[in-house]
C-alpha positions in Angstrom: -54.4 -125.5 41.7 -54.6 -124.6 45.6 -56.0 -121.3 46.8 -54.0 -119.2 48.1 -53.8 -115.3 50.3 -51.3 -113.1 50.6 -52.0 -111.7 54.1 -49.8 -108.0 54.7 -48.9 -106.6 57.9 -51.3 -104.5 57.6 -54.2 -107.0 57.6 -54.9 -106.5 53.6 -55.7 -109.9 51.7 -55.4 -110.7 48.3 -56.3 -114.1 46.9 -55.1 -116.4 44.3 -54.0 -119.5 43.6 -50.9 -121.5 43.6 -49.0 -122.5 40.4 -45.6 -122.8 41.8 -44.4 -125.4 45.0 -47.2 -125.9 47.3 -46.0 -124.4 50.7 -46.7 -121.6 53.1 -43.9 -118.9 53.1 -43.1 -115.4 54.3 -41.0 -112.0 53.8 -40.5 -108.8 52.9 -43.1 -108.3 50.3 -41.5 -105.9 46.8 -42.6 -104.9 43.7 -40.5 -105.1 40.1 -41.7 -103.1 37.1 -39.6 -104.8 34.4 -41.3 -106.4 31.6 -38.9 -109.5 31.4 -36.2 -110.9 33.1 -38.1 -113.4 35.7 -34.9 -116.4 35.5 -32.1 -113.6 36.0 -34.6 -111.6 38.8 -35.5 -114.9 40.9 -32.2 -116.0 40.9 -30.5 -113.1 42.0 -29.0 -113.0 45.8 -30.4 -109.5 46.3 -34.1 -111.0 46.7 -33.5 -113.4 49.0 -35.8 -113.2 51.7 -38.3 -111.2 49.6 -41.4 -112.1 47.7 -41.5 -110.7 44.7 -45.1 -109.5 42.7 -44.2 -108.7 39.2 -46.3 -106.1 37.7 -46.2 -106.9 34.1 -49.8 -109.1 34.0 -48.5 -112.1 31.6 -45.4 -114.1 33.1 -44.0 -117.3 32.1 -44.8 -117.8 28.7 -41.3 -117.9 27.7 -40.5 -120.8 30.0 -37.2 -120.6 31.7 -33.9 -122.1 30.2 -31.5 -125.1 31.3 -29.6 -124.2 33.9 -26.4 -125.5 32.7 -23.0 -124.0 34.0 -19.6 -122.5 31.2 -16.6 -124.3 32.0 -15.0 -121.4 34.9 -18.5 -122.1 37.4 -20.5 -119.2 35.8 -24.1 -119.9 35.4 -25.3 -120.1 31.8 -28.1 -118.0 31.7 -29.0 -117.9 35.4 -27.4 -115.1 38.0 -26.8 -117.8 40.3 -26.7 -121.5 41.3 -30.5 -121.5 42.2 -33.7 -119.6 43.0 -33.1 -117.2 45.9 -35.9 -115.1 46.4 -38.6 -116.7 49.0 -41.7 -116.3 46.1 -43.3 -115.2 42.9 -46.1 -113.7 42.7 -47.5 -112.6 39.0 -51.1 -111.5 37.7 -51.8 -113.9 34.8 -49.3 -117.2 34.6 -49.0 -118.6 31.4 -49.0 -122.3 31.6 -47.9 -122.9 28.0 -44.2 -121.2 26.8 -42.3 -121.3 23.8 -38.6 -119.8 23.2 -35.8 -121.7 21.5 -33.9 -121.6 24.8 -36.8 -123.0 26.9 -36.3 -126.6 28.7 -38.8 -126.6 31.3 -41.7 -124.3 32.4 -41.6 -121.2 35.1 -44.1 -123.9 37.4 -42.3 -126.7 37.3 -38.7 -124.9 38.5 -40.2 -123.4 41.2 -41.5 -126.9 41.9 -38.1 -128.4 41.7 -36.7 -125.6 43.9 -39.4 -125.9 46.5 -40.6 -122.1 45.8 -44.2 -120.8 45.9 -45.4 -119.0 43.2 -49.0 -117.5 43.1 -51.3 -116.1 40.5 -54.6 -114.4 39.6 -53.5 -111.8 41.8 -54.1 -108.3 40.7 -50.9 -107.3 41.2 -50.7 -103.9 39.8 -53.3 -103.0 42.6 -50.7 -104.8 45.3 -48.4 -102.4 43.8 -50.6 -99.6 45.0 -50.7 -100.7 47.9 -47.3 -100.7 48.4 -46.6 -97.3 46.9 -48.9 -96.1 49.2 -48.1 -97.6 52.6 -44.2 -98.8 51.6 -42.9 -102.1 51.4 -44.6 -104.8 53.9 -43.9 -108.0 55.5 -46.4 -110.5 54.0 -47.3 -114.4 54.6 -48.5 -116.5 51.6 -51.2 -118.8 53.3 -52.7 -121.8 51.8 -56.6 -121.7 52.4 -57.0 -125.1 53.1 -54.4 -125.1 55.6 -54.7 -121.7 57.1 -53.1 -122.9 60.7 -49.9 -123.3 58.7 -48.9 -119.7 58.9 -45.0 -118.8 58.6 -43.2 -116.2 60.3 -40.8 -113.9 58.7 -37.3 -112.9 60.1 -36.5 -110.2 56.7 -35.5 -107.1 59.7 -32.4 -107.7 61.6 -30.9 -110.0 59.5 -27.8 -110.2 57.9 -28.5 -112.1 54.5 -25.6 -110.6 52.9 -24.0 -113.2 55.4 -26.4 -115.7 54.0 -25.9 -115.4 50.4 -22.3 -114.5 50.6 -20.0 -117.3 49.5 -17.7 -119.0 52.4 -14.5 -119.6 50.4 -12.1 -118.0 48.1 -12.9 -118.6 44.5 -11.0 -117.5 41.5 -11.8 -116.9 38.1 -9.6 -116.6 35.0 -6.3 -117.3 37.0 -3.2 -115.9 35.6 -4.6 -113.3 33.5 -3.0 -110.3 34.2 -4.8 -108.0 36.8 -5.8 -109.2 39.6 -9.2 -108.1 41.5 -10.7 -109.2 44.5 -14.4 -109.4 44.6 -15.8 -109.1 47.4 -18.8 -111.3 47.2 -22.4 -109.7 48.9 -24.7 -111.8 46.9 -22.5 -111.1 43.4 -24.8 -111.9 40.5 -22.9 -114.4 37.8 -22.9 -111.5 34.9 -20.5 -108.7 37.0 -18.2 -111.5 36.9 -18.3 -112.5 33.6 -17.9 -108.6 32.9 -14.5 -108.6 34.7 -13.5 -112.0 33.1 -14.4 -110.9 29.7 -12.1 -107.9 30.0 -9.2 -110.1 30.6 -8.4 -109.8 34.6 -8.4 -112.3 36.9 -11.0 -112.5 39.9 -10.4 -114.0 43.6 -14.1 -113.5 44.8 -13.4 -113.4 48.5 -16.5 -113.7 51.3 -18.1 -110.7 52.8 -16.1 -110.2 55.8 -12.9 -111.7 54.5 -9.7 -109.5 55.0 -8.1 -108.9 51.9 -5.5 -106.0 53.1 -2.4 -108.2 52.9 -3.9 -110.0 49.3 -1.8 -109.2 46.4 -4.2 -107.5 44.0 -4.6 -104.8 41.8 -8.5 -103.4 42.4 -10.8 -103.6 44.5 -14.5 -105.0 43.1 -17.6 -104.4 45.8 -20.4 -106.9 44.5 -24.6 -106.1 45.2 -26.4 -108.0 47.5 -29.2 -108.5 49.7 -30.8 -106.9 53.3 -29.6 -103.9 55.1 -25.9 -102.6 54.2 -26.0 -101.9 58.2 -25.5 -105.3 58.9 -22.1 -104.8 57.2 -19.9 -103.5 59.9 -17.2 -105.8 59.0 -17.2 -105.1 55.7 -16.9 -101.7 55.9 -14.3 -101.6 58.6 -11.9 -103.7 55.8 -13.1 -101.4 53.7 -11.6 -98.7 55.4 -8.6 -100.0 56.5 -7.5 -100.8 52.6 -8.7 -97.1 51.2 -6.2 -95.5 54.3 -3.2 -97.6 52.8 -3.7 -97.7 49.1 -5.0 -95.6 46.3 -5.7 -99.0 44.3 -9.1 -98.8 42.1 -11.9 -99.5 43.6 -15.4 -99.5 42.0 -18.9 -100.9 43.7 -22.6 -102.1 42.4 -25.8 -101.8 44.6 -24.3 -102.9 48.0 -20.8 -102.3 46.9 -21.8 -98.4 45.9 -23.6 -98.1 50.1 -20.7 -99.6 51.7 -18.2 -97.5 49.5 -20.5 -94.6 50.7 -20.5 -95.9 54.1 -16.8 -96.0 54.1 -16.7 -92.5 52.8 -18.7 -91.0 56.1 -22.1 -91.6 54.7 -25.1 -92.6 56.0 -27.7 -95.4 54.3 -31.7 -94.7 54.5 -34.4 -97.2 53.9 -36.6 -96.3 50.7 -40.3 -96.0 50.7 -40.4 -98.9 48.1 -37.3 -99.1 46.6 -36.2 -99.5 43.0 -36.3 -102.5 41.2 -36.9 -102.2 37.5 -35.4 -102.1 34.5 -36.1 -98.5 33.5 -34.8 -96.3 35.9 -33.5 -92.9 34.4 -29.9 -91.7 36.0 -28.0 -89.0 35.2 -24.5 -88.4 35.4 -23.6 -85.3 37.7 -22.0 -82.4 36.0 -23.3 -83.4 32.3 -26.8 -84.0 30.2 -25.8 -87.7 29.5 -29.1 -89.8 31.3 -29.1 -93.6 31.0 -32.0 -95.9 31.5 -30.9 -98.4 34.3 -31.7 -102.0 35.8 -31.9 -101.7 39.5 -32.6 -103.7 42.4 -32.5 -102.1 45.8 -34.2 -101.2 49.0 -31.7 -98.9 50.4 -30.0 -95.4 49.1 -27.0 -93.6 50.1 -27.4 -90.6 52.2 -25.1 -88.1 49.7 -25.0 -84.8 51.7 -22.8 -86.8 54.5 -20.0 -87.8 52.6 -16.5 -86.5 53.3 -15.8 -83.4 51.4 -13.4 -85.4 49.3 -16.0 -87.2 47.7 -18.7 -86.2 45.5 -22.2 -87.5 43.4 -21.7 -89.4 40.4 -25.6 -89.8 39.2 -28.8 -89.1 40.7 -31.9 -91.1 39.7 -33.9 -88.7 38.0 -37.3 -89.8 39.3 -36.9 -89.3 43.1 -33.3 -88.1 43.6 -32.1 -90.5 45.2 -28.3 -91.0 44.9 -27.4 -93.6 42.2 -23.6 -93.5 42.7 -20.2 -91.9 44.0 -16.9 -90.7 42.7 -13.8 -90.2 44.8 -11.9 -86.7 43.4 -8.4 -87.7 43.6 -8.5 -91.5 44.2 -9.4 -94.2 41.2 -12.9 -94.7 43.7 -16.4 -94.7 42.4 -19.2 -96.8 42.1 -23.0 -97.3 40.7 -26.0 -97.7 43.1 -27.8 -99.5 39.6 -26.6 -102.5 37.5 -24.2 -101.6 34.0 -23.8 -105.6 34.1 -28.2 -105.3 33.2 -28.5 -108.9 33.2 -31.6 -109.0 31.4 -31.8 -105.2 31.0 -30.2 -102.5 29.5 -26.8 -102.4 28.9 -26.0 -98.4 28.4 -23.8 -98.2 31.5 -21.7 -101.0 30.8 -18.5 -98.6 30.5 -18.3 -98.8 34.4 -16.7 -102.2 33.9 -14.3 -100.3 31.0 -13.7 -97.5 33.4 -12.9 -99.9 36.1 -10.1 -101.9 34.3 -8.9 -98.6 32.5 -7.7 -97.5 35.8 -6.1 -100.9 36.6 -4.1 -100.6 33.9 -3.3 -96.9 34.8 -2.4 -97.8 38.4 
């Protein structure tokens, strides 16, 4: 196993050693506090371009399952078709696993899909330092090769572009409702949400105008990077909420570009919120839900338009966590009810969702 350091922007080092594919990489260096979940995390669109240090010290000893795909393109068990996010880095990997879903080990599928992975680092202490000084770019630099060093290009970019698919795709065809998706870096379970509750998808790309589609809702997917970036998006956006009152719910991206549609403004957290344990409540009632989120960005609630309103507010900093429309079938979740692994409390946004297709 090759030594390894993770180098910051800020000039602070940590060392460790490689256990996953053995090259130099960079980006936008994050922290997630769930205790489980690393196939569904590293495999989700909304890390790409990240590096991701898990703060739970012992990871891998459940291996990582076949990724096999269900007969309509979905994933099996994975979020997507492979490992988006740029690295791993854990505290204490465990080189033997056991599950009864297991096929391979957490070191050889980074292997196979040519990503790093690095441990014996202390990452709760990384943590701190993130915490402290917010998120950071940060180069993972073999010691034994330290002129390869990589360059990161995480600001500026559009990944939602990246990630985003390039053709239209649909799902369950001829099954009643119709919804177009419009795909940011959709994970595989809000699909299979829709799908199991009986409507057809067209998942469309990001930029894709869908105004003269037939459908029946409107279905704004997560993804990756700065919702910024998403002009286009949002100008389609627009354009469909001035000529139709058809439902239209959002997740992560989809609930900032909603917002952004809505008059609001988007701000870049201190270290985001990626986790499975963040407490939300619904506005206007006691009801609080522990939530799976995955986000560096947060809606800006105090500029929307006066028709629109807070739907939850993350109890720890808040931050907003989701928005409501008061006369229009419009709202949408800055946190995951899909939870894919998680917690699966807020999975009635997918009921509430098709409930007002059916009512439209």
């Amino acid at each position: 196993m090759r030594k390894v350091t993770l180098v910051l922007n800020d000039g602070t080092e940590f060392h460790g050693t490689s256990f996953g594919y053995d090259a130099p990489v960079a980006g936008e260096v994050v922290f997630n506090t769930a205790m489980m979940g690393y196939p569904e995390s590293l495999t989700d669109p909304s890390y790409a371009g990240q590096i991701m240090a898990l703060t739970y010290p012992l990871v891998g000893n459940y291996g990582v399952p076949r990724f096999s795909f269900e007969a309509n393109g979905l994933p099996t068990f994975m979020e997507s078709d492979r490992i988006y996010a740029s690295a791993i880095i854990v505290s204490d990997y465990s080189e033997h696993y056991s599950h009864w879903n297991a096929q391979e080990s957490l070191a050889d599928w980074l292997k196979r899909e040519k990503v790093p992975g690095v441990t014996g680092i202390d990452t709760r202490q990384l943590t701190k330092v993130l915490r402290e000084h917010g998120v950071m770019m940060g180069k993972i630099v073999f010691d034994d090769e330290p002129d390869r060093v990589p360059e990161a290009d995480y600001e500026g970019v559009n990944w939602v572009a990246r990630v985003s698919c390039k053709d239209v795709v649909r799902y369950n065809e001829g099954a009643g409702k119709k919804v177009v998706l419009v795909d940011c870096g959709v994970k595989a379970n809000i699909i299979r949400c829709l799908v199991n509750r009986g409507v057809e998808v067209i998942r469309v790309p990001w930029n894709y105008d869908y105004t003269n589609m037939e459908f029946d809702g409107l279905f704004l997917a997560n993804g990756p990077g700065d919702p910024d970036m998403c002009e286009d998006a949002v100008t389609i956006l627009r354009r469909q909420m001035s000529a139709s009152r058809k439902p239209i719910c959002g997740i992560c991206m989809g609930n900032q570009l909603l917002a952004k549609a809505a008059g609001a403004t988007i701000y870049k957290l201190k270290y985001g919120h990626r986790s499975h344990n963040q407490p939300v409540r619904e506005v206007g009632t006691n009801r609080c839900y522990v939530t799976s989120q995955n986000h560096g960005y947060a809606v800006d609630a105090s500029r929307l338009g006066n028709d629109w309103r807070e739907l939850f507010v993350n109890m720890n900093d808040g931050s907003n966590e989701g928005i409501r429309h008061q006369l229009n079938p419009w709202f949408s979740s800055q946190f995951h009810p899909e939870a894919c692994s998680g917690p699966v409390d807020t999975e009635f946004m997918f009921d509430r969702f098709v409930n007002a297709l059916a009512n439209g």
